[in-house]
LOLOMI-526580 format. One line per 8 residues: their letters; for each residue z negated, x negated, y of N, C-alpha, C, O. Coordinates in nm, 2 decimals. Atoms other than C-alpha are relative to their C-alpha. Layout:
N
A	Z X Y Z X Y Z X Y Z X Y ~ ...
END
This chain:
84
XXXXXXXX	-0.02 -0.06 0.13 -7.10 2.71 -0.30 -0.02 0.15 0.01 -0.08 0.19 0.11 ~ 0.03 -0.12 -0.03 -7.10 3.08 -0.36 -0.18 0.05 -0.02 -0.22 0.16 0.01 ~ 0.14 0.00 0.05 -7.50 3.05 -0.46 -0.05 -0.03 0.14 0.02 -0.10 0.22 ~ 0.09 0.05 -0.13 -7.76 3.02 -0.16 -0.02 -0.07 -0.02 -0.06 -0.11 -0.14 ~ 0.06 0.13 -0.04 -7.85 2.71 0.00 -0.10 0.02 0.09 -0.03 0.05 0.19 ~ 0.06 0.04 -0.06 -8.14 2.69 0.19 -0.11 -0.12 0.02 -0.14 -0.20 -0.07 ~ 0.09 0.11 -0.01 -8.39 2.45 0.34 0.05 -0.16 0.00 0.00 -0.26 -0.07 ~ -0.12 0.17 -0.02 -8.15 2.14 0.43 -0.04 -0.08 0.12 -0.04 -0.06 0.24
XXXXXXXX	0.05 0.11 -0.09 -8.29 1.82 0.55 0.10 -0.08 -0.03 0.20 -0.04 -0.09 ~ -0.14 0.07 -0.01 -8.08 1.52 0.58 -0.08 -0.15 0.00 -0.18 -0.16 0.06 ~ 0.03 0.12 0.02 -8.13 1.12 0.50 0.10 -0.10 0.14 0.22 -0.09 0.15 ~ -0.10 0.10 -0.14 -8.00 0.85 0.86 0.13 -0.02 -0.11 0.24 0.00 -0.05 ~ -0.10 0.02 0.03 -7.75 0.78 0.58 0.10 0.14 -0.05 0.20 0.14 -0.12 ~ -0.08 -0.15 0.01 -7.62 1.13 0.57 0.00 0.08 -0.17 0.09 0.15 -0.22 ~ 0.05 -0.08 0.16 -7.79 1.28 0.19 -0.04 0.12 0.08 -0.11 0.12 0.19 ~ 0.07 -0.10 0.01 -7.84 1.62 0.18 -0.12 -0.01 -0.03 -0.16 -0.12 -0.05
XXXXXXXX	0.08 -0.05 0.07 -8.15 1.78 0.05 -0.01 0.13 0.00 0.00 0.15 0.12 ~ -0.02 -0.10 -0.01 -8.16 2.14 0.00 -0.07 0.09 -0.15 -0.10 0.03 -0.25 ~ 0.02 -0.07 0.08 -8.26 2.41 -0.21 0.11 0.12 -0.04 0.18 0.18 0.04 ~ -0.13 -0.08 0.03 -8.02 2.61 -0.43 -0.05 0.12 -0.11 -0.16 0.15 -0.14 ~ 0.05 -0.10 0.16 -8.04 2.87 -0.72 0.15 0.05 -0.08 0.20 0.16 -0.11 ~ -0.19 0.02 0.05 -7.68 2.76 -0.88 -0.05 0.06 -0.16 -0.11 -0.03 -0.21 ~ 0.06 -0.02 0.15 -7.79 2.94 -1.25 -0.10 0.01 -0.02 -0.19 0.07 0.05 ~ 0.13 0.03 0.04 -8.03 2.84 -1.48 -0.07 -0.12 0.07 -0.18 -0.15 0.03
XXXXXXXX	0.03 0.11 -0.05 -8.08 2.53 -1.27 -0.04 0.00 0.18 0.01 -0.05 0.28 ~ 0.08 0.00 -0.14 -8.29 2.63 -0.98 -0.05 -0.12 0.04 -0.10 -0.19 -0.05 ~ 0.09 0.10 -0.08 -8.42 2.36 -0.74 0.04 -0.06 0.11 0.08 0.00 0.20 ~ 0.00 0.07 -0.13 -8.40 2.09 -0.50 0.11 -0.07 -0.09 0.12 -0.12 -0.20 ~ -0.17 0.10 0.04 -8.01 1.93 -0.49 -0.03 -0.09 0.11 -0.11 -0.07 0.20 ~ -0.03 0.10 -0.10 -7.91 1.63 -0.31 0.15 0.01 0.03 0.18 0.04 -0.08 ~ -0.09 0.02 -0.05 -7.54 1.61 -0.18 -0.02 -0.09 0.13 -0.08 -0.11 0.24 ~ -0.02 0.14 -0.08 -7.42 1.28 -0.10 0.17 0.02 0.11 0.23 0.13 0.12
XXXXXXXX	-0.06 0.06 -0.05 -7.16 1.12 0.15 0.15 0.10 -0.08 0.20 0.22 -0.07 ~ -0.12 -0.04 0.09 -6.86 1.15 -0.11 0.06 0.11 -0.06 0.18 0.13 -0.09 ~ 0.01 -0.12 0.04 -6.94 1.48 -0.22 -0.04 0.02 -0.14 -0.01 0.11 -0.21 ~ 0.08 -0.05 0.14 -7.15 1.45 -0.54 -0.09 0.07 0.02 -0.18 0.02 0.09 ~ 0.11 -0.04 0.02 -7.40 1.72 -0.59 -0.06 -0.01 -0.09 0.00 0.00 -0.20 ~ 0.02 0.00 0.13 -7.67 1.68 -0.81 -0.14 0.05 -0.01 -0.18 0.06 0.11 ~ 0.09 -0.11 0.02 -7.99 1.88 -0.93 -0.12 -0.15 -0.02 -0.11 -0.23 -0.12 ~ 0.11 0.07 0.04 -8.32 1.64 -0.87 -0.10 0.02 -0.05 -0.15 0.13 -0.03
XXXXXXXX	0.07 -0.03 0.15 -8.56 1.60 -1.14 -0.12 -0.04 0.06 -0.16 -0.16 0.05 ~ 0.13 0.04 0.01 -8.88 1.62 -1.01 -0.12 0.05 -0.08 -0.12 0.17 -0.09 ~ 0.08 0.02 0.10 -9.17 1.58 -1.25 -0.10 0.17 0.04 -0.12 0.21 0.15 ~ 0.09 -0.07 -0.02 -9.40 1.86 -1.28 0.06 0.18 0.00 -0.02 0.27 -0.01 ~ -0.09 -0.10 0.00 -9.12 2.15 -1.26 0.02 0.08 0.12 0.10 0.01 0.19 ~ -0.04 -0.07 -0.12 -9.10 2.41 -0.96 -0.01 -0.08 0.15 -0.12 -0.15 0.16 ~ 0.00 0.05 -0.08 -9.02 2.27 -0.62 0.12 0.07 0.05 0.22 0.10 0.00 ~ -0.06 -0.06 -0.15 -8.88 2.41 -0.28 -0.03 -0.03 0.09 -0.13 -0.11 0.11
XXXXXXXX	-0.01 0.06 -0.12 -8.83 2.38 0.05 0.00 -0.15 0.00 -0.11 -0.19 0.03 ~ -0.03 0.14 -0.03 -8.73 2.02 0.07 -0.01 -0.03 0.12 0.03 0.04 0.21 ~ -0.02 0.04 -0.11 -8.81 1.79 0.33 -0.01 -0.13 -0.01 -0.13 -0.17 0.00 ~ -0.02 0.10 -0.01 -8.68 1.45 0.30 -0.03 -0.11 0.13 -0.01 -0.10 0.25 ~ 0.04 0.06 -0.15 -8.80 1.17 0.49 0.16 -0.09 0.08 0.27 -0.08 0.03 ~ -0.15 0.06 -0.06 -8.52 0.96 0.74 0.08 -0.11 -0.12 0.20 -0.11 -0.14 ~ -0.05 0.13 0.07 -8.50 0.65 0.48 0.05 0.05 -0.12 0.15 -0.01 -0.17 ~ -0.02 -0.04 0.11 -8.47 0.88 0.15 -0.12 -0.07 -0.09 -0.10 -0.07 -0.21
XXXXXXXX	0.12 0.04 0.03 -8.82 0.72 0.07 -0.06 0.11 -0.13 -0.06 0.09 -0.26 ~ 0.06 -0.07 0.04 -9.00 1.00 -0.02 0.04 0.18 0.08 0.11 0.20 0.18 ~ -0.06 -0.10 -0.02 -8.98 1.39 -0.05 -0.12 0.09 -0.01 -0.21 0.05 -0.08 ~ 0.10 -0.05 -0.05 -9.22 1.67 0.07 0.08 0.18 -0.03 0.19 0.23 -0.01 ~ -0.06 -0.12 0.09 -9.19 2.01 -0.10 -0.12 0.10 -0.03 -0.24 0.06 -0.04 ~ 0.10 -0.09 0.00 -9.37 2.33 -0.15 0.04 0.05 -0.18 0.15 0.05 -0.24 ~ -0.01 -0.02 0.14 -9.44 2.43 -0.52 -0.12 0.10 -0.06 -0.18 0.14 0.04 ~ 0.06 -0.13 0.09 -9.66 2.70 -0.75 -0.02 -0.07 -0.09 -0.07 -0.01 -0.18
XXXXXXXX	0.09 0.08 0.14 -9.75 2.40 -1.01 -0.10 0.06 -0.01 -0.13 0.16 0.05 ~ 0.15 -0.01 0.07 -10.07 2.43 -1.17 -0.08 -0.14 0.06 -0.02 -0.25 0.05 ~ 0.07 0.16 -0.08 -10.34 2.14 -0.98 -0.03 0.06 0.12 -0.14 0.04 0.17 ~ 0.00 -0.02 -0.15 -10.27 2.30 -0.63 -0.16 0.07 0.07 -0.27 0.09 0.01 ~ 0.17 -0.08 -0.01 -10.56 2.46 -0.42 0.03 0.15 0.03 -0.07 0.22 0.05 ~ -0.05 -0.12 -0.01 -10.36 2.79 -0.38 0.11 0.03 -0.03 0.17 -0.04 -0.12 ~ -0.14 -0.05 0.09 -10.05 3.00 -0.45 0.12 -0.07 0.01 0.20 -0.09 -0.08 ~ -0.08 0.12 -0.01 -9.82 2.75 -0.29 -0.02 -0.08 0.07 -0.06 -0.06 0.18
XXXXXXXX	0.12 0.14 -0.11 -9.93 2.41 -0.15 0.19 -0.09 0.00 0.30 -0.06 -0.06 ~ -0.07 0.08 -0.02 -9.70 2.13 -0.04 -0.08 -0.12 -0.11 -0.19 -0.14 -0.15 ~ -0.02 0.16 0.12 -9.63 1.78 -0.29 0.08 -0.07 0.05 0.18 -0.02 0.10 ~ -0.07 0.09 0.00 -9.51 1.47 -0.22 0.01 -0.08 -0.14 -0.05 -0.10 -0.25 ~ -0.08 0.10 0.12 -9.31 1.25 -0.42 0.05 -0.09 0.04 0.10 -0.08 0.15 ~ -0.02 0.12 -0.08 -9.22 0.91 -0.37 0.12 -0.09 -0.10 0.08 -0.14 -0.21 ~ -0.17 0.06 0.06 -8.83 0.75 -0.50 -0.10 -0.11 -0.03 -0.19 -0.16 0.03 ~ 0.04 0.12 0.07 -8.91 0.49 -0.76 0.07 -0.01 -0.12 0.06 0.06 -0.22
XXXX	-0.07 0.12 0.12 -8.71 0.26 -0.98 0.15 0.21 0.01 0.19 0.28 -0.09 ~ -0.14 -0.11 -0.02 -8.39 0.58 -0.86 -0.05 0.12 -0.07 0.03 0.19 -0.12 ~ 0.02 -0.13 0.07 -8.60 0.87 -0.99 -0.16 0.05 0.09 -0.25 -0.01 0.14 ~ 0.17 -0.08 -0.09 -8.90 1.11 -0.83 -0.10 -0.03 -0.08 -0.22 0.00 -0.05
END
């Protein structure tokens, strides 16, 4: 896309993961197989640097939430019922 992509991990079944800043809709995308992109909704708001695991299990991400023990800490999140 003309917008930066960084931080692209990848699922054995070939999913992107990446970070974008397409607009108002900063965050962590997935781009599939077919070519759908789509902006994942994880709970809690800011998330970067994506690092998906091999299965698409779970997802490992650096964030500036509020909870953390400093300015930016790593989160996981764990795919359940098709949503983070």
């Amino acid at each position: 896309s003309p917008q930066g992509e960084v931080f692209v991990s990848a699922t054995r079944s070939g999913d992107l993961y990446f970070r974008s800043d397409r607009g108002n809709a900063r965050g962590i995308y997935r781009a599939t197989r077919d070519g759908n992109v789509e902006l994942q909704k994880i709970p809690g708001g800011d998330a970067s640097n994506p690092l998906i695991d091999r299965k698409g299990n779970f997802l490992i991400f650096s964030s500036t939430r509020p909870g953390g023990l400093g300015g930016t800490d790593l989160w996981v999140t764990f795919r359940e019922n098709g949503g983070w």
